[in-house]
N, C-alpha and C positions, 0 to 999 in steps of 0.2 A: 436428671440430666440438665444440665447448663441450657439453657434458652438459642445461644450461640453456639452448639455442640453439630460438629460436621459428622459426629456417630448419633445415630437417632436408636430410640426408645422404639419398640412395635407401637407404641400411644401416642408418640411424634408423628410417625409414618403416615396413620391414619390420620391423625390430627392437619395432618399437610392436603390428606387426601379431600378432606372434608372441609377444608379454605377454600382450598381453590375450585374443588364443585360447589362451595356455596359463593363466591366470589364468579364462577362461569354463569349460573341461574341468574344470579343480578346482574349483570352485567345484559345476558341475552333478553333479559326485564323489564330491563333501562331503554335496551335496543327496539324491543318491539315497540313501547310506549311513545318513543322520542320516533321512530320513524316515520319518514312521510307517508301519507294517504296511498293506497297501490304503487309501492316499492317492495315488496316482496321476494321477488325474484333477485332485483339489485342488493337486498339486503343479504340474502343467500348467496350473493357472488360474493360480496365481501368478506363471509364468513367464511367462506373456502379460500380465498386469498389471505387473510387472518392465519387458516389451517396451514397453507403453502409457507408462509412466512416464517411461521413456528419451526417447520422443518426441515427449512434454511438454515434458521437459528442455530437447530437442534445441532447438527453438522456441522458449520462452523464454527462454533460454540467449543464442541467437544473438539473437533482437529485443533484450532488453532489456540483456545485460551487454557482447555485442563489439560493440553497435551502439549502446549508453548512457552506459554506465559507462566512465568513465577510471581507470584505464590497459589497461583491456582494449579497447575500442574504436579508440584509438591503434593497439596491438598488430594489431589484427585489418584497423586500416585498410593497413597494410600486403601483406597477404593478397590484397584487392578493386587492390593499386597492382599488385601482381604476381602475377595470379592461377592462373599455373602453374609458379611457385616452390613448392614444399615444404615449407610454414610452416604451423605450428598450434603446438597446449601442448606442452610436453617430456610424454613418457611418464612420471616420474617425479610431473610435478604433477598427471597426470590422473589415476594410482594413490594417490596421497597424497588426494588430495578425494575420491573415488570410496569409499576408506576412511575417511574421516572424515565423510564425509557423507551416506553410503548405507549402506555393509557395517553400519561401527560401531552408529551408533543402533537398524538394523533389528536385529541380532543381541540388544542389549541391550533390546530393545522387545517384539519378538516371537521369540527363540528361533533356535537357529542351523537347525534346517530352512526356516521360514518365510523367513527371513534369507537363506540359500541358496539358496531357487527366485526369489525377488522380484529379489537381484542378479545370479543369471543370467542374470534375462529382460535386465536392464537392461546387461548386458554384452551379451548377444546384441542389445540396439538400439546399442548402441557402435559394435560391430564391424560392425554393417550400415551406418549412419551412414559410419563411417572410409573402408570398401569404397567406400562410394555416392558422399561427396566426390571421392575420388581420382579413381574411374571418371569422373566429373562433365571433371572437369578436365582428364587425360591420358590418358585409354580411349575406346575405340571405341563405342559403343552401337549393341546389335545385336536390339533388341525395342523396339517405338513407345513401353513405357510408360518404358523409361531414356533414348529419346531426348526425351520429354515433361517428363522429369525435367530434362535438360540443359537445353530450351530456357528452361526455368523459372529454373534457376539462374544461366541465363546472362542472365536480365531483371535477378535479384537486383544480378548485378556490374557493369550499367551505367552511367555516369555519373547521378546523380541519381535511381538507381531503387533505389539500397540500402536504401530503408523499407520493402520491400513483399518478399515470398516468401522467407520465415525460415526455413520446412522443405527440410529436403535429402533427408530419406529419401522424404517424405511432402509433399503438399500440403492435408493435414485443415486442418491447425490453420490455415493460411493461409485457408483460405475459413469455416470457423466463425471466425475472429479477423479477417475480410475485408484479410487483407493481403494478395491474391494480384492485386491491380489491375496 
């Protein structure tokens, strides 16, 4: 498959999987080394805000650009035609933005430790994200709250019901943003 291909290979998948866990370990790597002397706890708060952030993202992401915006909406209606096909961004554009939009500004904003705990969190909501679609779609669910998860996003992929439950990790932002009807 094409390097730039929105249908992924199972070798892609993993291959995506195992970026951005080896890209979250250097990162949280980077974070401890560069941290200040007993800031521990501060560095923990920003990794959970990092997490929080992610799953803002995730949500407005998914409502407003794969479900608004052309050409990504096209792209993603694809996704909802075939929704246990293996299609999402190439690893390569979600590493190119991710650095360009997150790492870069926060490093030059706030410093590379602050920098490093805030995109950890936000890579550890990636990777949870990543996990929780696939599981969503071709995994078993073996606990009420990831079978609550599926039923949910399985409302999202129904003919006509694609405006409503934009969270995949989470259902927050669906009931504070009352899309979760």
């Amino acid at each position: 498959m094409p390097a730039f291909s929105f249908e992924h290979s199972p070798r892609a998948q993993t291959l995506d999987s195992l970026f951005f866990g080896s890209a979250l370990v250097a990162t949280a790597t980077w974070t401890a080394l560069t941290m200040p002397a007993s800031s521990l706890a501060p560095t923990l708060v920003l990794v959970a805000v990092g997490t929080a952030a992610w799953s803002a993202a995730e949500y407005l992401l998914h409502r407003f650009v794969l479900h608004g915006l052309r050409p990504f909406s096209e792209w993603h209606a694809q996704h909802h035609a075939r929704p246990t096909a293996l299609i999402g961004t190439p690893t390569a554009i979600n590493a190119a933005l991710m650095v360009a939009l997150i790492g870069t500004p926060l490093w030059v904003l706030a410093g590379s430790w602050v920098a490093g705990a805030l995109s950890s969190g936000f890579l550890l909501g990636y990777l949870a994200y990543s996990w929780m679609h696939h599981t969503l779609h071709h995994g078993r669910c073996r606990s009420a709250w990831l079978s609550q998860r599926k039923q949910s996003h399985a409302v999202h992929h129904m003919p006509g019901r694609g405006l409503s439950r934009f969270g995949v990790t989470t259902g927050l932002w669906d009931r504070v943003l009352r899309t979760d009807q």
